[in-house]
C-alpha positions as CSV (number, residue, x, y, z in Angstrom):
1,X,125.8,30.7,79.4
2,X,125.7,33.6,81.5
3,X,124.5,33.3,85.0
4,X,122.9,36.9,85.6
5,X,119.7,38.0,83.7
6,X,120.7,40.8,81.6
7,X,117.2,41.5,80.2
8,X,116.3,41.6,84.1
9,X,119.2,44.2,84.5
10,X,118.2,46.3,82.2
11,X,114.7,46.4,83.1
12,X,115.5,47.3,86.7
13,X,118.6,50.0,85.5
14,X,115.5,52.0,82.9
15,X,113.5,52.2,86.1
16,X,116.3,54.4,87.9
17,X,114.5,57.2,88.1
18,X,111.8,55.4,90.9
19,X,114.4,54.2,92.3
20,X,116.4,57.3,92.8
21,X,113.5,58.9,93.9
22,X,111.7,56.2,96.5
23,X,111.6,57.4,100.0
24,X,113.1,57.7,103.0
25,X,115.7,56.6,100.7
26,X,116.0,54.7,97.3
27,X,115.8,51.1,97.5
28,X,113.8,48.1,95.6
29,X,113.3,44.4,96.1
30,X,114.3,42.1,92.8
31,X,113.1,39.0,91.8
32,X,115.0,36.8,89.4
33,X,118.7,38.9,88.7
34,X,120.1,35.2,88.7
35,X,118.8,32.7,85.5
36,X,117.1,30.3,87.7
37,X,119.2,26.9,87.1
38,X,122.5,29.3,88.0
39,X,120.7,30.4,91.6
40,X,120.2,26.7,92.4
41,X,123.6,25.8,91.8
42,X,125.2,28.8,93.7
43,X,122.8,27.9,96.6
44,X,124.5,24.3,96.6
45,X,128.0,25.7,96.0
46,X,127.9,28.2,98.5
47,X,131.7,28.5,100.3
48,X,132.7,25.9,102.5
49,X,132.0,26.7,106.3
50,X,136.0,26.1,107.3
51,X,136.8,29.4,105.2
52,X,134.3,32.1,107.2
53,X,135.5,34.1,110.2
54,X,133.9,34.3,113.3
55,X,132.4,37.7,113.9
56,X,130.3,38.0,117.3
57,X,130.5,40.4,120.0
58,X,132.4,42.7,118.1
59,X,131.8,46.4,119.3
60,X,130.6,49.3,117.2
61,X,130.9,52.6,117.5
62,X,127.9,54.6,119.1
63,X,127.1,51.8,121.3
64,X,125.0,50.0,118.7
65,X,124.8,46.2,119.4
66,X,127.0,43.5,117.3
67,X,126.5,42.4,113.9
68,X,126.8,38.8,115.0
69,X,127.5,36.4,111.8
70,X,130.1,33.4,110.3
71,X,131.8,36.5,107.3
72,X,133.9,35.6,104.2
73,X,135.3,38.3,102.1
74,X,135.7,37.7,98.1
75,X,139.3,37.9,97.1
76,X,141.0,36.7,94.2
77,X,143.3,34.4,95.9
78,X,140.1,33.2,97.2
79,X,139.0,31.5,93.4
80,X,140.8,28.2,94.1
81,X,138.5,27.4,97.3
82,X,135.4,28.2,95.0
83,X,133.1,25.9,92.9
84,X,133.1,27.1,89.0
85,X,129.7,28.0,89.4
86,X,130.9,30.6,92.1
87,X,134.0,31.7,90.0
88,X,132.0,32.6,86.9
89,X,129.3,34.3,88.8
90,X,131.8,36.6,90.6
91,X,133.5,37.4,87.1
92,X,130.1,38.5,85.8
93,X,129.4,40.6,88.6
94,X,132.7,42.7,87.6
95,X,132.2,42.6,84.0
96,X,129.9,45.5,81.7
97,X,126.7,44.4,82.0
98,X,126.7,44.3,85.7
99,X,128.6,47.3,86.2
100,X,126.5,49.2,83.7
101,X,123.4,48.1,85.8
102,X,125.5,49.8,88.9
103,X,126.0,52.8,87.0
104,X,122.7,53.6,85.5
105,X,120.5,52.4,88.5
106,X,122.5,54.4,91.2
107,X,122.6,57.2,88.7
108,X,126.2,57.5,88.9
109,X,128.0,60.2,86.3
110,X,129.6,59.2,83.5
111,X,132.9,58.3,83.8
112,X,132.6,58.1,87.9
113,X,135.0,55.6,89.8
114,X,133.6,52.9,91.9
115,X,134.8,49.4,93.0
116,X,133.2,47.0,94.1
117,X,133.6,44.3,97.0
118,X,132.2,41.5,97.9
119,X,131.5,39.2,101.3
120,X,129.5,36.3,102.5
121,X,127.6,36.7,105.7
122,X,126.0,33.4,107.2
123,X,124.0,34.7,110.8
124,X,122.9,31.7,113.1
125,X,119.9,31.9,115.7
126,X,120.0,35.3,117.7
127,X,121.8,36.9,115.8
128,X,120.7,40.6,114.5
129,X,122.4,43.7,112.7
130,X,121.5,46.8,114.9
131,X,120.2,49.6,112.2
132,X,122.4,51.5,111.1
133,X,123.8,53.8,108.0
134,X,127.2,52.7,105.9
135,X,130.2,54.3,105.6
136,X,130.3,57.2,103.2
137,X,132.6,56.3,100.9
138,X,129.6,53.4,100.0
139,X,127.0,54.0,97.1
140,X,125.2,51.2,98.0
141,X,124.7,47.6,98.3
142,X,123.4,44.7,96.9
143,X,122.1,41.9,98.8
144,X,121.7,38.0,97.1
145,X,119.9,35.8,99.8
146,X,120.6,32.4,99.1
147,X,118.4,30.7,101.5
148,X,115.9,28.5,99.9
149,X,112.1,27.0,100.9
150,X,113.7,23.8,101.4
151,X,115.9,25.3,104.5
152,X,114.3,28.1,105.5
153,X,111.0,29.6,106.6
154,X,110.5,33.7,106.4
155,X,108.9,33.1,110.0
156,X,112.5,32.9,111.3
157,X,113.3,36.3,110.2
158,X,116.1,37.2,108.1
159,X,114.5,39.8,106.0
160,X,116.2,43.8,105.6
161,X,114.4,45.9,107.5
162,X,113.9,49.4,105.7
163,X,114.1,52.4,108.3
164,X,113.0,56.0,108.8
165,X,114.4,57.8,111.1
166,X,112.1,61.4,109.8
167,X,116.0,63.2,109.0
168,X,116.4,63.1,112.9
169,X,119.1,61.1,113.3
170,X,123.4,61.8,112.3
171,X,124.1,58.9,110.1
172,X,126.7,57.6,112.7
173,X,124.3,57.9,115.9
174,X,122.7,55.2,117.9
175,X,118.9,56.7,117.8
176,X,116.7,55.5,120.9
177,X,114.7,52.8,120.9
178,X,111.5,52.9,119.0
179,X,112.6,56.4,117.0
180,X,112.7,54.6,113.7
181,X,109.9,53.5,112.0
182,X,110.0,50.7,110.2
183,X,108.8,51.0,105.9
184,X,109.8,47.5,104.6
185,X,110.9,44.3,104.7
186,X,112.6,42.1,101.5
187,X,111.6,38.9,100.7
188,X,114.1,36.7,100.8
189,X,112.8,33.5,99.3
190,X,112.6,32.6,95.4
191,X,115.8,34.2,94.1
192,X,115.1,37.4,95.6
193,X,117.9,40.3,96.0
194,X,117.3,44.0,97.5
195,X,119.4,47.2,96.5
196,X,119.5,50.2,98.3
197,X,121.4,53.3,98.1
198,X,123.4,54.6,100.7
199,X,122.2,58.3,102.4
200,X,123.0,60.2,105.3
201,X,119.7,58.6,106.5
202,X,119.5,55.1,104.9
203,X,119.1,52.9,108.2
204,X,118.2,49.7,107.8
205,X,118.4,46.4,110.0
206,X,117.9,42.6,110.5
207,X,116.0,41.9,113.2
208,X,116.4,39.0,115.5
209,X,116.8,35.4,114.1
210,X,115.0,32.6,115.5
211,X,115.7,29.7,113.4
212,X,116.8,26.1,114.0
213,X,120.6,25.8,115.8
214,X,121.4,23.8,112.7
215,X,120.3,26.7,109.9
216,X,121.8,30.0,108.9
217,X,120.6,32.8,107.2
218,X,122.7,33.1,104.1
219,X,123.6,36.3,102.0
220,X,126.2,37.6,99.5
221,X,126.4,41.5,99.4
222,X,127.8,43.7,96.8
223,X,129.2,46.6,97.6
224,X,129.7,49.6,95.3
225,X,132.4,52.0,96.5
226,X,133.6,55.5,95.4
227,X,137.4,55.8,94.6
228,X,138.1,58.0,97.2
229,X,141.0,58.9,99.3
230,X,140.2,56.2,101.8
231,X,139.6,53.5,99.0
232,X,142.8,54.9,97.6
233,X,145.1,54.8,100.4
234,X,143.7,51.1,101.1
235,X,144.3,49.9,97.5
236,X,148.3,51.6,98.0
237,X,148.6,49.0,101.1
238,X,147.4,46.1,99.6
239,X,143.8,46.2,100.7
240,X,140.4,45.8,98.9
241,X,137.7,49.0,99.8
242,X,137.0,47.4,102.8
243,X,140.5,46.8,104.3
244,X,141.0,43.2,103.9
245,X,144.2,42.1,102.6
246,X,143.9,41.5,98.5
């Protein structure tokens, strides 16, 4: 039985041309891409806690404040730390149906190279991502929160925050406080997921977390990548498009 809705992928890939075509920059909150028994299990499979790295106080370029978080990155030596449930959902997200969803939604040409990648992120109280853009060699991403009612209340925060910043701002910039004005926010309860497709001005952000010390918010990202020289020259060293060791 196959963990990821196809129906629901289709149905989201035929409206591509809304998506494309939303502003300040395409992206969309989805409800239900995982068959419902499938999410429940991945929620109480998720990785065990002794395999994430620590990432806090790290510094980013432009001044713009760490993306404080516990971060594991999906590699294929990584399969025999994983539950079933999580081996067979990662397979599905790199076979046809999936990829075709990736292809007609970001309204890639035929026959265009991407890869994708893959990480955990688990954030505890305080911790933020400061808005920002991607890197450009990134067509986008897609973010699975797999937080649930039972441990988690949207008054904590956690949500993407969708950002304009009116095409005033370089992609890698720190704008001042206040210049970008906030559009959205995802749900992130209920099998929910968000996709967005990365501009030269697709900021976005997570504000703040104030949860309980003993809860984390919880997300798995795709990440679609062009073949480019940098993907490339990372692959030739033994590296996924992100620059972690395969």
């Amino acid at each position: 039985m196959s963990m990821l809705d196809h129906q629901r992928l289709a149905e989201v890939a035929a409206q591509s041309a809304a998506f494309l075509d939303r502003k300040p920059y395409p992206w969309a909150g989805l409800q239900g891409i995982i068959e419902a028994r499938s999410f429940e299990r991945l929620c109480a499979e998720l990785p065990d806690e002794h395999l994430f790295e620590q990432e806090f106080g790290r510094q980013r370029a432009h001044g713009q404040a760490s993306h404080d978080r516990y971060a594991l990155q999906y590699r294929p030596r990584l399969d025999s730390e994983l539950t079933a449930a999580w081996r067979q959902f990662v397979a599905e997200l790199r076979q046809p149906p999936y990829l075709e969803f990736w292809r007609r939604t970001f309204g890639l040409q035929h026959g265009e190279r991407f890869e994708l990648s893959m990480h955990w992120h688990h954030a505890p109280s305080g911790a933020s991502v400061s808005p920002h853009t991607d890197a450009r060699r990134k067509i986008g991403s897609h973010i699975f929160y797999f937080n649930t009612e039972a441990d988690w209340d949207p008054a904590w925060g956690g949500q993407t925050v969708v950002l304009d910043d009116g095409g005033n701002y370089p992609a890698h910039s720190r704008p001042p406080e206040g210049a970008l004005r906030e559009v959205a926010t995802s749900e992130i309860l209920g099998n929910r997921s968000f996709i967005f497709k990365r501009t030269e001005h697709s900021w976005h952000a997570v504000h703040p977390i104030a949860c309980p010390p003993d809860r984390l918010r919880k997300v798995f990202i795709v990440v679609g990548n062009r073949v480019n020289l940098q993907v490339l020259w990372r692959r030739l060293r033994g590296k996924d498009p992100d620059g972690y060791p395969l």
